[in-house]
VOPA-837766 format. One record per residue (C-alpha): residue in three letters; x, y, z. Coordinates in steps of 0.5 Angstrom, whole numbers, plus 2048, in hexadecimal, padded with zeros to 3 digits. Layout:
N
ALAXYZ/...
***
This chain:
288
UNK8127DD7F1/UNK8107D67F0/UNK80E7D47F7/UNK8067D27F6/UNK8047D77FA/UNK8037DD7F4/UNK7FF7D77F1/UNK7FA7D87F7/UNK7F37D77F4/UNK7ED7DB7F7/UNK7E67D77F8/UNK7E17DC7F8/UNK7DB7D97FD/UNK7D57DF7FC/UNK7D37E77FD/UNK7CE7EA7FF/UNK7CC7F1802/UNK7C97F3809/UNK7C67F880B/UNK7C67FA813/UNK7C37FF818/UNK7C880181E/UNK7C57FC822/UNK7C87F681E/UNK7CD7F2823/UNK7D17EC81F/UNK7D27E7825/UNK7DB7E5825/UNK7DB7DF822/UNK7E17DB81D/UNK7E27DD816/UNK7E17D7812/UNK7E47DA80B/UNK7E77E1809/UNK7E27E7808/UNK7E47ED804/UNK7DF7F2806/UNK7DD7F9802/UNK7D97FF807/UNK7D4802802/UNK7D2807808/UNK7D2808810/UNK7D7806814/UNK7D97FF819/UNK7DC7FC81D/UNK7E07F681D/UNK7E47F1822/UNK7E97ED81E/UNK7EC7E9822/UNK7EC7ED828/UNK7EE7F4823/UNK7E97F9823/UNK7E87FC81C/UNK7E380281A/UNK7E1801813/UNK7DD80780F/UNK7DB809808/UNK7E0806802/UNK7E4801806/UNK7E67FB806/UNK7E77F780B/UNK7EA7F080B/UNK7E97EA80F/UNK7ED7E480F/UNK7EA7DD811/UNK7EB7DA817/UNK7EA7E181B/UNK7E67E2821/UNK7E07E781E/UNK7DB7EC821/UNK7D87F381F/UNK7D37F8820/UNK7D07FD81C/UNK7D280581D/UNK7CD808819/UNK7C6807817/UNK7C9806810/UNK7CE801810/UNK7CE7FC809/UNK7D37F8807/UNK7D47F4802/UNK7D87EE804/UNK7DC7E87FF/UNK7DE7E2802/UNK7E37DD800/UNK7E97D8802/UNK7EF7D77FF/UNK7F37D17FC/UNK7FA7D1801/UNK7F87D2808/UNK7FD7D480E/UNK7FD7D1815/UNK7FC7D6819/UNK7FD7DB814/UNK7F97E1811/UNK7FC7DF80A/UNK7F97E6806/UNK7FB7EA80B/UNK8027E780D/UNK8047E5807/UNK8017EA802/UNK8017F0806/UNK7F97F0805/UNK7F77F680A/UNK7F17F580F/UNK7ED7FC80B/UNK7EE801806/UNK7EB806803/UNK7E88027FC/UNK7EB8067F6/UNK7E68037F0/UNK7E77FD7F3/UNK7E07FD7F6/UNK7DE7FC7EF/UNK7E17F47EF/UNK7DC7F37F5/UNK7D67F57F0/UNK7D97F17EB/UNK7D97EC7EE/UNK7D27ED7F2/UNK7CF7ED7EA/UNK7D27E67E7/UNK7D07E37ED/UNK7C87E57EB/UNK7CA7E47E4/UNK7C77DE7E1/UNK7CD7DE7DC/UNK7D07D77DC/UNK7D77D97DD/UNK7D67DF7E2/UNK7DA7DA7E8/UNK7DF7DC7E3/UNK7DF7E27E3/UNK7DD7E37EB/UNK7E57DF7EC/UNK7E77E37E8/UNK7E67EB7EB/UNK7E67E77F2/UNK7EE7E67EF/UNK7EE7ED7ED/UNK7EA7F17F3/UNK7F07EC7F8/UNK7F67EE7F3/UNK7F47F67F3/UNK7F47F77FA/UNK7FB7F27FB/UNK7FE7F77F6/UNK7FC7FD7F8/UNK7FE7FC7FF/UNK8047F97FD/UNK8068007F9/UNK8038047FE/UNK807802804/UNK80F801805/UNK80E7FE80C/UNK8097F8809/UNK80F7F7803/UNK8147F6808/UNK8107F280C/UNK80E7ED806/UNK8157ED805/UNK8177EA80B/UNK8117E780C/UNK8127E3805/UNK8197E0807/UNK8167DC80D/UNK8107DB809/UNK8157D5804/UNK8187D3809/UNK8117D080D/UNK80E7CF806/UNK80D7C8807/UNK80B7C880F/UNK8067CE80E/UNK8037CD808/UNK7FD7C8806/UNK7FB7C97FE/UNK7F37C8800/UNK7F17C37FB/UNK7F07C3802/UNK7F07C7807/UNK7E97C5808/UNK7E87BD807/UNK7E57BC7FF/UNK7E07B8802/UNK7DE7BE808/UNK7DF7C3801/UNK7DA7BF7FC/UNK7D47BF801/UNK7D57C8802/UNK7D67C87FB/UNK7D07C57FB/UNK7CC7C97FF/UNK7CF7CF7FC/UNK7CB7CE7F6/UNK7C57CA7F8/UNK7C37CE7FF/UNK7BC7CD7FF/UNK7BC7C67FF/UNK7BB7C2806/UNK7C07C0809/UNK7C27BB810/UNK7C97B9812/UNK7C67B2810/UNK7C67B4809/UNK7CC7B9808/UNK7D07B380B/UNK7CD7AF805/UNK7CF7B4801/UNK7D67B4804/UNK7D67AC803/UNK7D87AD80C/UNK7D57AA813/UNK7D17AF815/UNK7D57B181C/UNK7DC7B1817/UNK7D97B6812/UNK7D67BA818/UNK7DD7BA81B/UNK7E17BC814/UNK7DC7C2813/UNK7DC7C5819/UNK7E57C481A/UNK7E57C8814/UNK7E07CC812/UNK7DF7CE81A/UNK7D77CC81A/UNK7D27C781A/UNK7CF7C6813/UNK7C87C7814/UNK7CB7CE818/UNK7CE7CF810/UNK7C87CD80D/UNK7C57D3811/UNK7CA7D780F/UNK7C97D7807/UNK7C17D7808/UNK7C17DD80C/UNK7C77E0807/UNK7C17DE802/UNK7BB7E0805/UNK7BF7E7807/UNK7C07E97FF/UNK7BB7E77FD/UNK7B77EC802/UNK7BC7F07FE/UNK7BB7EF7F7/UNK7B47ED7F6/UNK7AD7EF7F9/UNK7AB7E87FB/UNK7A67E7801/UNK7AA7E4807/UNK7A77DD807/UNK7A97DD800/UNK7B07DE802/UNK7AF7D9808/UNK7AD7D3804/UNK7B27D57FE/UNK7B87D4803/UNK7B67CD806/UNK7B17D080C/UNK7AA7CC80C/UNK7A77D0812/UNK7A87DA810/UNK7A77DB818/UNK7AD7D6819/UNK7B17DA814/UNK7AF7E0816/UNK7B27DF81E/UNK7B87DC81A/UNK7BA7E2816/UNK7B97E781C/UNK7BD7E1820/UNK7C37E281A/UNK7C37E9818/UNK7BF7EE81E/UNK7B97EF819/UNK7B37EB816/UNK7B37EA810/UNK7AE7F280E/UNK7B27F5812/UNK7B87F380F/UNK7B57F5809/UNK7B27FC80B/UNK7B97FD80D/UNK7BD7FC807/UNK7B8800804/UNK7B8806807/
***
């Protein structure tokens, strides 16, 4: 069919593993982008707008952005490996994955795990055209889980069916291609970020950057990524820090000022604030 909606195109955003203890509670708040997540071990529980979902070992779960999200720790050994990523139509009010695609809230992963750690590894790649290759799985990792829950269920191809009639008919008023969804000007500062996170920033200089007042470019980024910027920017510094307490074996006032933070007492207190641990015992517990 050529509607445009099967040229959708998928941006991925970053992936990280985390490791949690049973006592970790994630507070409900909203998702600014689509998260596929793939559970390496133990079992959690999610609330996805309301829906409580019981995940374990070998599933994966999706959550669609715009979702009201909270979840909590089951056992004392739940890791995940979560992908995040935006797409290039968007549906008012509509989960677009899910209610045009058919792509299911969690399934057992059957080989599709692989893509997860493909992607992780040309991430870390220093090879100049990794990003390509990380779309490129991405695109493979969302078309497999579509497909197989498109052949495994009778009730998801009767629902596309009819769900594709009324889909061409509101295609005009339902339908916005991103280039954009999120303003070009509100895009290049998170693009920016994305690749530089360590450097310091001000809503000052990231309205500069976005050539806004700084109240207007405020206004924008919180409208559509559902936060303030310098609430986003603390967002990719903990996922930084986080995964280099992962990978690496560097000091934790090493990591605190690789990440933008001046004052390792004060990062500390911020990690604990954001994950539920200090930086050591969050290590400790990815270890062991």
């Amino acid at each position: 069919m050529e509607n445009g909606i099967d040229n959708v195109r998928f941006n991925f955003l970053y992936i990280d593993t985390y490791s949690f203890g049973k006592t970790w509670v994630y507070p409900e708040s909203v998702v600014p982008y689509n998260m596929l997540r793939y559970i390496v071990s133990g079992s959690g529980t999610f609330f996805i707008d309301k829906e409580e979902v019981v995940v374990e070992k070998n599933q994966i779960v999706y959550i669609p952005r715009g979702c009201r999200m909270s979840c909590y720790a089951n056992t004392d050994n739940l890791v995940f490996s979560s992908i995040r990523f935006t797409t290039s139509v968007y549906f008012e009010g509509v989960d677009f994955l899910a209610d045009y695609y058919g792509m299911p809230r969690v399934m057992e992963a059957k080989g599709e795990e692989k893509y997860f750690e493909l992607i992780d590894g040309w991430v870390r790649s220093s090879n100049r055209g990794r990003m390509y290759f990380v779309r490129g799985y991405l695109e493979v990792l969302i078309g497999s889980l579509i497909e197989r829950a498109f052949q495994e269920s009778a009730q998801v191809r009767e629902g596309l069916k009819t769900h594709e009639e009324y889909t061409l008919e509101k295609l005009k008023h339902r339908i916005k291609k991103s280039d954009s969804k999120i303003d070009p000007r509100i895009q290049v500062v998170v693009d920016y970020v994305t690749l530089h996170p360590t450097e310091k920033y001000t809503p000052e200089s990231m309205s500069q950057m976005a050539e806004l007042s700084k109240q207007r470019f405020s206004h924008l980024f919180k409208e559509q990524l559902g936060k303030s910027p310098m609430i986003y920017i603390k967002e990719i510094r903990m996922t930084n820090a986080a995964r280099r307490l992962l990978v690496s074996d560097d000091n934790v006032s090493d990591i605190a000022y690789s990440v933008g933070y001046e004052d390792p007492n004060y990062f500390i207190r911020e990690f604990k604030r954001y994950f539920g641990y200090t930086p050591n015992q969050y290590r400790k517990a990815a270890r062991e």
